[in-house]
C-alpha positions in Angstrom: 0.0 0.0 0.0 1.4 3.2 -0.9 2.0 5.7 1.5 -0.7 8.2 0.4 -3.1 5.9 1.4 -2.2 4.2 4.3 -2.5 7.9 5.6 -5.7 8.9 3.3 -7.4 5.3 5.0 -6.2 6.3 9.0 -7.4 9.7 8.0 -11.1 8.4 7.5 -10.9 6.4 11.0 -9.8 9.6 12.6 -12.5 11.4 10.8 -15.0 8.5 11.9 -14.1 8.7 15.4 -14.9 12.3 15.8 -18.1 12.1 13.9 -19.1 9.4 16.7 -17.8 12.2 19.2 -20.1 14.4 17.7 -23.4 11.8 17.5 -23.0 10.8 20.9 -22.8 14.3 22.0 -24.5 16.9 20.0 -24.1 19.5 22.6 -19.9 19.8 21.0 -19.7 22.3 18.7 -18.3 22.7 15.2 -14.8 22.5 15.9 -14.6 21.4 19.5 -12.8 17.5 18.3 -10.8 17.9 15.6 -8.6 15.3 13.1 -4.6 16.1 13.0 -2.9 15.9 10.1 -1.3 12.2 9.1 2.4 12.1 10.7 1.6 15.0 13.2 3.0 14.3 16.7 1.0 13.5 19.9 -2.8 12.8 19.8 -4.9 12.2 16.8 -7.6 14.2 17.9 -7.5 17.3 19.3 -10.4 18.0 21.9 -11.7 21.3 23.1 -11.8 21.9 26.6 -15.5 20.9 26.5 -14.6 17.8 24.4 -12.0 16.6 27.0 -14.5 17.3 29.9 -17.1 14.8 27.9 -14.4 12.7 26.6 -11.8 12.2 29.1 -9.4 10.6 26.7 -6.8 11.2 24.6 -7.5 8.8 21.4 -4.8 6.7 19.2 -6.2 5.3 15.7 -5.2 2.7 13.9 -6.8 1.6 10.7 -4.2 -1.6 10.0 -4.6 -5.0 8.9 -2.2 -6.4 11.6 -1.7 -3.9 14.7 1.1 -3.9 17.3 -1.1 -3.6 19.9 1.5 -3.0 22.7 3.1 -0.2 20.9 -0.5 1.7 20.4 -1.5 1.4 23.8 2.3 2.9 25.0 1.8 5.7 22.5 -1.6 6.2 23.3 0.4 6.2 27.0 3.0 8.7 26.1 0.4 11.0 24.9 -2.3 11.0 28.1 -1.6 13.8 30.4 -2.9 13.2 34.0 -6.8 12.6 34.4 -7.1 11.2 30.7 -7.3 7.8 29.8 -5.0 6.5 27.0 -7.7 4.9 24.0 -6.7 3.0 21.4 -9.6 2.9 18.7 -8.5 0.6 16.1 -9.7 -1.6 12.7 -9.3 -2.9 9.8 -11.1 -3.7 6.4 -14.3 -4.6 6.3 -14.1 -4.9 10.0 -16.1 -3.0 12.7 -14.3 -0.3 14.8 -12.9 -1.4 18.9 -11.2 0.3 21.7 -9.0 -0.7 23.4 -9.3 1.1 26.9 -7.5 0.2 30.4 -9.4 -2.5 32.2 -10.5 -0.4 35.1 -11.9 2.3 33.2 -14.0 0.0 31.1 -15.7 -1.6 34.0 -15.8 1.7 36.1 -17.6 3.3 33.8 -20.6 -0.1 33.8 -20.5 0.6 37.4 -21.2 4.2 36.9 -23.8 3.9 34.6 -25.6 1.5 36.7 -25.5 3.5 39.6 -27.1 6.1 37.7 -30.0 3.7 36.5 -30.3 2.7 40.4 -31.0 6.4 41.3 -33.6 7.2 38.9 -37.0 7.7 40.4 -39.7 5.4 39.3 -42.5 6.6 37.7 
């Protein structure tokens, strides 16, 4: 695969992620998550400071066929500043789209979310 579009295909999973961003949470505005350019260092998205505070992560792609997933979860690492959880967000052709989030974090968040369905009042 030539260069041009290795980068043109990560490019559209960057570009996918933050339209899910934006689905999930219409309240974001225009330009608050935004795609980096292909071989840009640090994160592949850039979040707002309203972003980051729905979307407490800090994101690395990979559209691959074969990912090293030990070296995209240390640079996802490398680029988490304190308080944001390192995401890899990765796939492949003709394959759906996974994350790849610390363990903790996955199954802190279930126990959030069910706490939250526990305090709803009944009607």
């Amino acid at each position: 695969m030539k260069t041009s579009s290795a980068k043109a295909k990560g490019r559209r999973l960057q570009q996918q992620i933050r339209d899910m961003m934006y689905e999930l949470a219409p309240w974001l505005e225009e330009d608050d998550v935004r795609s980096t350019s292909m071989g840009a260092s640090g994160e592949d998205l850039l979040l707002s400071p309203a972003a980051r505070r729905t979307f407490p992560v800090t994101v690395e792609a990979k559209n691959v066929e074969r990912i090293n997933i030990w070296a995209a979860i240390r640079q996802a690492e490398t680029h988490a500043t304190k308080g944001v959880t390192p995401v890899v967000i990765f796939s492949r052709n003709r394959c759906g789209t996974y994350a790849c989030v610390p363990a903790y974090e996955l199954l802190s968040l279930y126990s959030r979310l069910h706490q939250l369905e526990q305090e709803k009042p009944t009607p």
